[in-house]
N, C-alpha and C positions, 0 to 999 in steps of 0.2 A: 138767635140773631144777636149781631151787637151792638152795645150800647148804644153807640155811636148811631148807628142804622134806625134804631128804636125812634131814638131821639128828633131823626131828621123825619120817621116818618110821623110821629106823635103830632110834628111841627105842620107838617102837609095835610095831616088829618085835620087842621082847623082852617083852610083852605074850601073854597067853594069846591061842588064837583066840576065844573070845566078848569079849574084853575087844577086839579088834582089830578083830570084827565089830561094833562098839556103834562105835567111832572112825568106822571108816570109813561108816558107815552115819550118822552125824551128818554129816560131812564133805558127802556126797552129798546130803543135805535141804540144807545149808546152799549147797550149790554151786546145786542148783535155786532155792531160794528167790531168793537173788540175782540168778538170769536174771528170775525172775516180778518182781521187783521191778524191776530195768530195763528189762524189758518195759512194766509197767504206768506208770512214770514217762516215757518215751518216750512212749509215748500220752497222757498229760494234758498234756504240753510246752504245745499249743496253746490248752488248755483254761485253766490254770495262767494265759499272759498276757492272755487278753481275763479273767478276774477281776482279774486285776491292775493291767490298765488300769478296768475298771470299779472298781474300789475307789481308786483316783488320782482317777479324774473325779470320783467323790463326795467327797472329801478337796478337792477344787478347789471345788464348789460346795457345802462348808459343812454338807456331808449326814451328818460324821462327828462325834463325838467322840474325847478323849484317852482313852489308855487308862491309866487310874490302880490301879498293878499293885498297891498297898495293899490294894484291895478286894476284889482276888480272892482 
């Protein structure tokens, strides 16, 4: 483990147990979410560059406008 980790848990270990239970139970959504998130980003990879080439080739033929961030 590192230091760093040690440190933050050394710091939670003098934390009640519902206060220790609430930490670590965020921790654990936030560790899942993350896999769901590069799960889900892993999967659009492919997706992601044919819009991207699709959005080039219409930029190529003129099919685009500027994007004039004033208006938004």
């Amino acid at each position: 483990m590192v230091k760093l980790l040690e440190k933050a848990f050394a710091e939670v270990s003098k934390l009640s147990e519902a206060e220790q239970n609430v930490i670590a139970a965020w921790i654990l959504d936030e560790l899942a979410s993350e896999r769901r998130w590069d799960k889900a980003f892993s999967q659009s990879e492919k997706i992601l560059e044919l819009l991207a080439d699709e959005a080039l080739e219409a930029n190529k033929a003129g099919r685009t406008k500027p994007l004039i961030t004033e208006k938004l």
